[in-house]
C-alpha positions in Angstrom: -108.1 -71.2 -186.7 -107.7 -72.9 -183.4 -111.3 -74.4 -181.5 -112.8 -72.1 -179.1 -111.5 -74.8 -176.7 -108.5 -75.1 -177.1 -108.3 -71.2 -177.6 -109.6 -70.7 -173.8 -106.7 -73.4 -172.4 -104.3 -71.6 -174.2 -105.4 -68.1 -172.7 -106.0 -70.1 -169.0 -101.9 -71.4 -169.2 -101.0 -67.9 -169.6 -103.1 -65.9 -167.5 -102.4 -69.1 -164.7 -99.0 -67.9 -163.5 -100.9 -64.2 -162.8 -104.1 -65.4 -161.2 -102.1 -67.6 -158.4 -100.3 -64.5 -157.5 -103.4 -62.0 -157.1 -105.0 -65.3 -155.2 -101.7 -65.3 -153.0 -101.9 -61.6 -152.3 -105.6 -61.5 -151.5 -104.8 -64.2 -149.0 -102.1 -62.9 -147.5 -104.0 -59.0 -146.7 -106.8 -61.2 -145.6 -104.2 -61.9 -143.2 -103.0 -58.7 -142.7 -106.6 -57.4 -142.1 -107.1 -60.3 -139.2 -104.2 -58.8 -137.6 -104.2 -54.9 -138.0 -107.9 -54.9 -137.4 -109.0 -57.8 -135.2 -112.5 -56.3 -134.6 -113.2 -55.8 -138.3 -113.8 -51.5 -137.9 -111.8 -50.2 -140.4 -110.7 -52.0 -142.9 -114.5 -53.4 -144.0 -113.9 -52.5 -147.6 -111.1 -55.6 -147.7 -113.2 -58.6 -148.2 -112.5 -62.6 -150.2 -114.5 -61.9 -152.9 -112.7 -58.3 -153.5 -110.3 -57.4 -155.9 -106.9 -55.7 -154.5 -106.6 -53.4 -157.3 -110.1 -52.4 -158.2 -109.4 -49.4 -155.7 -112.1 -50.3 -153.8 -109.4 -51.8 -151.0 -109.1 -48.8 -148.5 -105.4 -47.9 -148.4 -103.7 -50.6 -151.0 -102.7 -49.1 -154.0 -101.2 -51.9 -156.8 -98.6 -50.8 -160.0 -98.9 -51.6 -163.3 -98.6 -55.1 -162.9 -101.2 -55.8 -160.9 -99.4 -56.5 -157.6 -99.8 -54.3 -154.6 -97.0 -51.7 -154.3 -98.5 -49.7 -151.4 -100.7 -50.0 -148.3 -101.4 -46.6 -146.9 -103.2 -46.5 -143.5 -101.8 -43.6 -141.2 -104.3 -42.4 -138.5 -107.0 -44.9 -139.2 -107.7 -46.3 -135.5 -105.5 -49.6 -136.1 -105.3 -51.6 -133.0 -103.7 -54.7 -133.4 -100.4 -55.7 -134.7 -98.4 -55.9 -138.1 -98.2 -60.0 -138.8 -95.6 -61.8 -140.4 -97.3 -62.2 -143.4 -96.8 -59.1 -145.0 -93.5 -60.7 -146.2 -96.1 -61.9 -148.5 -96.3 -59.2 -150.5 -93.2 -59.5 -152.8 -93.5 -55.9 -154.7 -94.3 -53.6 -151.7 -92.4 -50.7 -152.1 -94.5 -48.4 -149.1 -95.7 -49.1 -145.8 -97.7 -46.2 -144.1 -99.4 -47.7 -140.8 -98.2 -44.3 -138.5 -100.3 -42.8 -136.1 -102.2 -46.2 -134.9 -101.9 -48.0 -131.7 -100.8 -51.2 -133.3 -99.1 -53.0 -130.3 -96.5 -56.3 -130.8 -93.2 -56.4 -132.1 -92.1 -55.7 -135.6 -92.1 -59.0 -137.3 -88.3 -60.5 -138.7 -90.3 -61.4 -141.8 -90.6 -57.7 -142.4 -87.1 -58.3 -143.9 -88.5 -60.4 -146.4 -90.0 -57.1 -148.1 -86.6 -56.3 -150.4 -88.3 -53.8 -152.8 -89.3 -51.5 -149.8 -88.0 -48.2 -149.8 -90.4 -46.5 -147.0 -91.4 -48.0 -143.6 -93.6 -45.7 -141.4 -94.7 -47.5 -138.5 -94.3 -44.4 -135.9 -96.5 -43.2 -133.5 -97.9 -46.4 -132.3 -97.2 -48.2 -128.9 -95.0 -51.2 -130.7 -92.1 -53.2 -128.5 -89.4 -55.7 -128.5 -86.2 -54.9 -130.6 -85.9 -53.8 -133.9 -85.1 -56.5 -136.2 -81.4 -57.6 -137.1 -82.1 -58.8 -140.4 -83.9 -55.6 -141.8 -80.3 -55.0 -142.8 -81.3 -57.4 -145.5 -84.1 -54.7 -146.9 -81.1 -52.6 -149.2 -84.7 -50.5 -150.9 -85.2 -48.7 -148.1 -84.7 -45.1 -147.9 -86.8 -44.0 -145.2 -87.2 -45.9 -141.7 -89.6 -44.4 -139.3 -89.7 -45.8 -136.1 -90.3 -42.9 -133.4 -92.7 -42.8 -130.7 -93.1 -46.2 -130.0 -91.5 -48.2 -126.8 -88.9 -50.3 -128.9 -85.7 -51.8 -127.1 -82.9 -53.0 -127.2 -79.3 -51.7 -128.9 -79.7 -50.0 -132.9 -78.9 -52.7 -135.2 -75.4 -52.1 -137.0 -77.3 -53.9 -139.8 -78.9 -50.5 -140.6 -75.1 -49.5 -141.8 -75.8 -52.1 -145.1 -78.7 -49.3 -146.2 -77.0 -47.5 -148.6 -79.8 -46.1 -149.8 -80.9 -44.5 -146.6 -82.2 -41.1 -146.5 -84.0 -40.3 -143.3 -84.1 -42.8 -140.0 -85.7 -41.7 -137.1 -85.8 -44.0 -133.8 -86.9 -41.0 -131.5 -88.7 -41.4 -128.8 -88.2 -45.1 -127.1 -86.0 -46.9 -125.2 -83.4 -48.1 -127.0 -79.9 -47.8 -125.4 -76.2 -48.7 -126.2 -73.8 -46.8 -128.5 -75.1 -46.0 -131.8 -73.5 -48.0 -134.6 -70.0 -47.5 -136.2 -71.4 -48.9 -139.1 -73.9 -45.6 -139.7 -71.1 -44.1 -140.5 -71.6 -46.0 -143.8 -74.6 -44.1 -145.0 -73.8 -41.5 -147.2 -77.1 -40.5 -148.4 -78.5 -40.2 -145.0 -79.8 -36.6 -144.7 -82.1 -36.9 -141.4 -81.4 -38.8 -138.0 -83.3 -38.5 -135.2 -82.0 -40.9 -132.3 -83.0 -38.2 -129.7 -85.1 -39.1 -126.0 -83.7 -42.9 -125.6 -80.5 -44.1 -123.1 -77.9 -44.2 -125.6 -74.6 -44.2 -124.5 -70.9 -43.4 -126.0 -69.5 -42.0 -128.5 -70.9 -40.5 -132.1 -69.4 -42.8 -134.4 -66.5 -40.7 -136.8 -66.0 -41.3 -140.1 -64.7 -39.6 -143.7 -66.7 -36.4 -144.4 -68.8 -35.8 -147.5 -70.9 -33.4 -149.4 -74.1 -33.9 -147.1 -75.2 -32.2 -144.2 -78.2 -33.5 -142.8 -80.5 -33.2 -139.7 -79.8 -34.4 -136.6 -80.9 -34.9 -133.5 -79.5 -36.9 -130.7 -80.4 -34.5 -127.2 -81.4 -36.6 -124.1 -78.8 -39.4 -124.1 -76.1 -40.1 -122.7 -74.0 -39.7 -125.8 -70.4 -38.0 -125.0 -70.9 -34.4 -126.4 -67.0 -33.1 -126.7 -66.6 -34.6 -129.8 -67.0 -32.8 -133.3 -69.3 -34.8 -135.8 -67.5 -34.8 -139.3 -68.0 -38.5 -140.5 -69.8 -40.1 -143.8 -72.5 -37.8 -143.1 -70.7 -34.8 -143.2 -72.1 -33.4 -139.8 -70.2 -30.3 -139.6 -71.6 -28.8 -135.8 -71.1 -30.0 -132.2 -73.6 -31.7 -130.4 -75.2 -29.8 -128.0 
């Protein structure tokens, strides 16, 4: 029978590798917390001496392993701006920070987040361009980026998201042509690209199965042409 000592090293060398990690999550939504909610309002209940996954964390939900999987914070009065940092959270797989007024660009660490499959960071007054490199995050199905004043051209990274399902860039100011590359995304079932300055032509592609939504009014997109590419969009533009 092994001493009581050495018994509690033993336990301490395997349980090690797990405590760093909830340490290094803690830290980084400590983080997060300093930069969605500068003046401490809302997210009170996240605090140093808490634990992530007790459920006492407004908003952050962790999976079986202990490591946060979602932070959920739609509507909650969120002024400042999503940090770099959340690149820190390895096993993310949902962001929800819609309906805020978060200002500041969307962070190129964001990318970093490769097991994220839904981004929701619509309905807030962000800016800049959206970044190049979130091409790089092939989990994501939904990207919702409406209402917000983002500018710039559409990345043709988005084309690497095969897993797409729904993108919606409504409602900014992005202008150029809109990707050849979306042409790519076969499981898209919902764009929404409508109230920006784009300009030429809906890319054209091989047809499929799919027909989803979509939206594209108030641009300057050329409307003679018949949409019957990888998404299968089977009716004119009108």
């Amino acid at each position: 029978m092994l001493p009581i000592s050495l018994l509690y090293f033993a336990l301490t060398l395997y349980f090690l590798p797990y405590l760093c990690y909830a340490n290094t999550e803690l830290t980084v939504l400590m983080d997060i917390k300093a930069s969605l909610d500068p003046d401490n309002r809302q997210l009170m209940s996240w605090t140093e001496s808490g634990d992530p996954c007790s459920g006492l964390f407004i908003g952050v939900a962790c999976n079986e392993q202990l490591k946060v999987a979602n932070i959920t914070l739609p509507g909650r009065g969120l002024t400042g701006k999503v940090p770099g940092s959340i690149a820190g959270l390895k096993r993310l797989s949902g962001l929800y920070l819609h309906y805020n007024s978060l200002t500041g660009e969307i962070p190129k660490e964001i990318s970093g987040l490769t097991e994220l499959s839904e981004l929701y960071l619509n309905v807030n007054n962000l800016t800049g361009e959206i970044p190049a490199k979130i091409g790089n995050m092939t989990s994501l199905k939904v990207v919702e980026l409406s209402n917000n004043q983002l500018t710039g051209h559409i990345p043709r990274t988005l084309g690497g998201l095969a897993m797409l399902q729904r993108l919606d860039l409504s409602f900014n100011r992005l202008g150029g042509p809109i990707p050849a590359s979306i042409a790519k995304l076969s499981q898209l079932k919902f764009l929404d690209v409508q109230n920006n300055t784009l300009s030429g032509f809906v890319p054209t592609g091989k047809p499929t199965s799919n027909k989803p939504y979509v939206q594209i009014p108030v641009n300057c997109i050329r409307h003679h042409i018949r949409l019957h590419y990888a998404l299968a969009w089977t009716s004119h533009i009108t």
